[in-house]
VOBA-363666 format. One record per residue (C-alpha): residue number from 1; x, y, z negated. Coordinates in nm, 3 decimals. Layout:
VOBA-363666
<pt pos="NUM" x="X" y="Y" z="Z"/>
...
***
This chain:
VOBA-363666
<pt pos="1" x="8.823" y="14.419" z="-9.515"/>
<pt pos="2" x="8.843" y="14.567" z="-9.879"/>
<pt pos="3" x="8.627" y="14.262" z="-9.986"/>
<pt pos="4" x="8.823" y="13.956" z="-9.844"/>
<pt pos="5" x="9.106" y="13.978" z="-10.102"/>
<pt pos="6" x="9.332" y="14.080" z="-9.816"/>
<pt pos="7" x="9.663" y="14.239" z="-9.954"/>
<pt pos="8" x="9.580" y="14.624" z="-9.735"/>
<pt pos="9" x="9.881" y="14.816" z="-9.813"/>
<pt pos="10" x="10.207" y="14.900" z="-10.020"/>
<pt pos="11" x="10.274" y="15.238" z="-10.140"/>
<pt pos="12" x="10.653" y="15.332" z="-10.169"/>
<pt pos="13" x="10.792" y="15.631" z="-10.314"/>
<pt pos="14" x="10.889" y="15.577" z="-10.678"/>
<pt pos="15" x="11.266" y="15.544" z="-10.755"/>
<pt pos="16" x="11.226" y="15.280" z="-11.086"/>
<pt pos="17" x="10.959" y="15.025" z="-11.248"/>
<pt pos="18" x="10.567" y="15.160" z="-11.214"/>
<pt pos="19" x="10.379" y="15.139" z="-11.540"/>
<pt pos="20" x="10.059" y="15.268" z="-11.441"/>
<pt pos="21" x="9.814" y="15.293" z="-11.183"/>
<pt pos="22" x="9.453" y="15.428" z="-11.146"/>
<pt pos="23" x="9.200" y="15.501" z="-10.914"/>
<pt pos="24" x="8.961" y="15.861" z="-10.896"/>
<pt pos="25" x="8.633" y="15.788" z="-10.944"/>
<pt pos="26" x="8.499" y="15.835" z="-10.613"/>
<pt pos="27" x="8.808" y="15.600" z="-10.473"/>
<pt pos="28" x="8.971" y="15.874" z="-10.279"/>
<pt pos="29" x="9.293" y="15.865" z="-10.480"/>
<pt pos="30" x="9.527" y="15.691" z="-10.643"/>
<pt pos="31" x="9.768" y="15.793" z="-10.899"/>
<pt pos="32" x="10.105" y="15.591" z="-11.017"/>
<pt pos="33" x="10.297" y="15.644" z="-11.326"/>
<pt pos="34" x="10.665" y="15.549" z="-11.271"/>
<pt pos="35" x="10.998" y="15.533" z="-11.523"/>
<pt pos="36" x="11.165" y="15.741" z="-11.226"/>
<pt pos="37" x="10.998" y="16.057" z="-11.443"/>
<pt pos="38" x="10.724" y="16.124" z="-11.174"/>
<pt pos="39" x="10.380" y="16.031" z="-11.111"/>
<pt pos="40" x="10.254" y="16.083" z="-10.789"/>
<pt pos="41" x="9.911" y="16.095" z="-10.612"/>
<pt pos="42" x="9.810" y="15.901" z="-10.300"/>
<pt pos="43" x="9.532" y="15.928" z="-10.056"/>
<pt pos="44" x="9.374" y="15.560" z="-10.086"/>
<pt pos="45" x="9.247" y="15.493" z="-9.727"/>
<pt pos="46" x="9.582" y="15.561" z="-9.560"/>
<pt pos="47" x="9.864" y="15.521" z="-9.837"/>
<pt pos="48" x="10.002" y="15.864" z="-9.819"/>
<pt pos="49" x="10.154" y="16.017" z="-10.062"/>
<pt pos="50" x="9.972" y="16.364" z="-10.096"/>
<pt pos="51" x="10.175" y="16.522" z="-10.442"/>
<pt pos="52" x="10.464" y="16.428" z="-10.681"/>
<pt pos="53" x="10.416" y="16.563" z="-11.012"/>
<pt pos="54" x="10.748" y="16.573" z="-11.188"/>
<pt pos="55" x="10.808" y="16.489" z="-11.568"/>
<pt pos="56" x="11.140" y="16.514" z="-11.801"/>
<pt pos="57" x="11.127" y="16.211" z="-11.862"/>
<pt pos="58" x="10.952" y="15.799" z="-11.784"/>
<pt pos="59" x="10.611" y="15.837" z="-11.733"/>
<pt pos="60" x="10.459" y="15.494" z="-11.906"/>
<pt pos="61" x="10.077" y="15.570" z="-11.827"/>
<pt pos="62" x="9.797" y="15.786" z="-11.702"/>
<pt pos="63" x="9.469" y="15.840" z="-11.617"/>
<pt pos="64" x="9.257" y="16.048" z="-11.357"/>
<pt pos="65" x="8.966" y="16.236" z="-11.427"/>
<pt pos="66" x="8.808" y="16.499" z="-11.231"/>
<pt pos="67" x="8.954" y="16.770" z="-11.422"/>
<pt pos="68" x="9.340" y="16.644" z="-11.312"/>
<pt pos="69" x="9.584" y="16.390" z="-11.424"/>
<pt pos="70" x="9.685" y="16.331" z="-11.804"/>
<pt pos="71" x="10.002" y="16.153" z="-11.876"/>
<pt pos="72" x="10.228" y="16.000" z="-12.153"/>
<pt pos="73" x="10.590" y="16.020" z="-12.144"/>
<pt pos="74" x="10.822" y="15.789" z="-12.285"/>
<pt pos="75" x="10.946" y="16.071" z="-12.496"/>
<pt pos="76" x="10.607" y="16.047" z="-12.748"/>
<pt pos="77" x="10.445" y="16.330" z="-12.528"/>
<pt pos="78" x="10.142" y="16.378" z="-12.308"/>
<pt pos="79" x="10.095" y="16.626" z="-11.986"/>
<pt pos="80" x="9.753" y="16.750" z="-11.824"/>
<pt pos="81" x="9.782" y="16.853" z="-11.447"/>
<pt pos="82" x="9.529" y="16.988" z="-11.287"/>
<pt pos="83" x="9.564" y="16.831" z="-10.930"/>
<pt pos="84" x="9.345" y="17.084" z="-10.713"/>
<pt pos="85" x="9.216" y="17.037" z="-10.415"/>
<pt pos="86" x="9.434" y="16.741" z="-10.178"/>
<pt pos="87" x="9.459" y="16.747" z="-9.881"/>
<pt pos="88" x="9.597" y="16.433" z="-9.606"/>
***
């Protein structure tokens, strides 16, 4: 199905406008960056939402490595996460 162009799911769980979204590299996860101050991580295949990592402020954007998750802040800053093992 991934290859017909078929909309597969909608992830809900952020409170304001999402700025950000990326994939892992072996397309396990997804992460979302969100002006509600969180980013969260999702298992891809299913949609569920697997860890919400909280921030003082909007998170504007992010990327996903296999070290963690780094993140920049509305507030001029960046945060590394390490992420650990996920389970879901």
């Amino acid at each position: 199905k991934s290859n017909t162009g078929e909309h597969v799911r909608t992830l809900k769980g952020h409170d304001d406008y999402v700025y950000g979204v990326a994939f892992s590299a072996d397309g396990q996860l997804i992460v979302s960056a969100s002006m509600d101050g969180t980013a969260r991580v999702w298992k891809a295949s299913t949609g569920q939402g697997l860890r919400s990592l909280p921030h003082t402020d909007g998170v504007n954007g992010l990327a996903l490595s296999s070290y963690g998750v780094i993140s920049g802040l509305r507030d001029c800053t960046l945060h590394l996460w390490t992420i650990g093992p996920l389970h879901g």
